[in-house]
N, C-alpha and C positions, 0 to 999 in steps of 0.2 A: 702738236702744239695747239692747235684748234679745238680739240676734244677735251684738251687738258680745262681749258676756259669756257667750256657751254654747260650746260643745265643740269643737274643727276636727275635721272627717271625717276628717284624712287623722292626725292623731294619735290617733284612737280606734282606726282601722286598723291602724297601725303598733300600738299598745299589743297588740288581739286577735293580730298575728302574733305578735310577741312572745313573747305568753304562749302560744300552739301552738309557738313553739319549745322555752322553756322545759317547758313538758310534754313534749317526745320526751327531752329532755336526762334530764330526771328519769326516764322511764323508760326510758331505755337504760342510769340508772346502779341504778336498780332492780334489773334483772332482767340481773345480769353473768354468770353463767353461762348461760344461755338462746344460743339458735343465730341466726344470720343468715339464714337460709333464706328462701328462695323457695317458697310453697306457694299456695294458692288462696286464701287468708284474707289475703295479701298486697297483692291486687287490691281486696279490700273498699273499701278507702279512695279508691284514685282512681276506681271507678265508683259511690260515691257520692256523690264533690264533682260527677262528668261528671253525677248524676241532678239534682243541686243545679242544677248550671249552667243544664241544659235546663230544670227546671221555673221556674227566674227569669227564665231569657232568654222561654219562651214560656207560660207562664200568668201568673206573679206582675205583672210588668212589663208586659204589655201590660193587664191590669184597675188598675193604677194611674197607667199614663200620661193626662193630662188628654182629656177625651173635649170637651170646648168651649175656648174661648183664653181661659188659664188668667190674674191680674194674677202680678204681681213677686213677692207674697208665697207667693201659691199654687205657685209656681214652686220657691219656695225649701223650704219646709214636703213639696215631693213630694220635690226632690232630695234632703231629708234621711230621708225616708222609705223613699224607694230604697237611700241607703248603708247605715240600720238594719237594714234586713230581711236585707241581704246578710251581714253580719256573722256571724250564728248559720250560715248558710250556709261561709262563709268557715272556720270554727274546724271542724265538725262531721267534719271527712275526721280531722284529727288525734283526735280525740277517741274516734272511733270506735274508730281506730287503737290508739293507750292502751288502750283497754278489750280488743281482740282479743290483745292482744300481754300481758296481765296471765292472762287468761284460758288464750289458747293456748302462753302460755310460750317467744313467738318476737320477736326482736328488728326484723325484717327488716320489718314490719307500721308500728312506728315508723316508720320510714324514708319508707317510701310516702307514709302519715298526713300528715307534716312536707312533704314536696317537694310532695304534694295543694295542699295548704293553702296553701304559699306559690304556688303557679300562681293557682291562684282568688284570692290578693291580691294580684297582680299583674294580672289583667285585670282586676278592679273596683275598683282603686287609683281613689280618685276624684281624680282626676289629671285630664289633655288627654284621656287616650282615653275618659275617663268622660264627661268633659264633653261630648266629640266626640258621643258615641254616644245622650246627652238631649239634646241640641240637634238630631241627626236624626228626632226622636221629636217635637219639638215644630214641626218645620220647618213640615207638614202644614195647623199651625193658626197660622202665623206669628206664632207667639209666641220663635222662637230668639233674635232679637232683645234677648227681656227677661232671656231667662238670661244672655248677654253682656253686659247692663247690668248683673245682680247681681253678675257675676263680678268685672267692672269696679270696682266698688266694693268689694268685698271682697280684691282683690288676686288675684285666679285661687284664694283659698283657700273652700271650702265650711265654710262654722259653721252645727251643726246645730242646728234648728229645729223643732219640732212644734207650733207654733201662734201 
């Protein structure tokens, strides 16, 4: 009953893109005179979602994926833990972005910031390739099975959970 009335992953997602969109929009209508340029503050943004990426894909995610065979609830309660954590992840290339491009007085930083941000919500869109990629994680301890049951029951949709 609880899961049935919490949050769906993939509309919190979309909500965080969203509003990284709407924050480049605002500050591309901010700063109208300011230049397009290409300069080295322009790269900030996607080598720090690319730092984002690597530190979830290879420290965050492997200390939270189940170390014994996890039940249905435990299951559900990591997957929603996995899509939270990514989120601040997700928004942070833009954000960044805004703040360099407020500071350095360049438009082109938006730019990066925005395209960052939506790449990193497109591969951890908790979607098929998300589900794909925790059901290879849980293979090990044959528990994939139980994620396909929760999914089953909830329509292929993730409603997040924390306890």
């Amino acid at each position: 009953m609880a899961a049935a009335q919490s949050t769906d992953a993939s509309l919190l997602t979309g909500f965080v893109v969203a509003s990284s969109l709407a924050l480049c929009v605002v500050g591309l209508v901010a700063l109208p005179d300011t230049t397009f340029g290409i300069t080295g503050a322009t790269l900030v943004p996607p080598l720090l979602g690319g730092a984002a990426f690597l530190v979830a894909m290879l420290v965050v995610d492997p200390v939270l994926t189940p170390k014994r065979r996890p039940t249905r609830d435990e299951i559900h309660i990591w997957l929603s833990f996995t899509v939270l954590y990514r989120l601040p992840a997700i928004e942070l290339p833009m954000l960044v972005g805004l703040l360099i491009a407020f500071v350095g007085q360049e438009r082109g930083v938006l730019l990066t910031g925005a395209l960052t941000t939506a790449v990193l919500a497109m591969v951890w869109w908790p979607g098929e390739q998300f589900f794909n990629a925790m059901r290879r994680r849980l293979q090990p301890l044959s528990a994939d099975r139980l994620l396909d049951e929760l999914l089953t029951s909830t329509n292929g949709r993730l409603k997040l959970r924390t306890r």
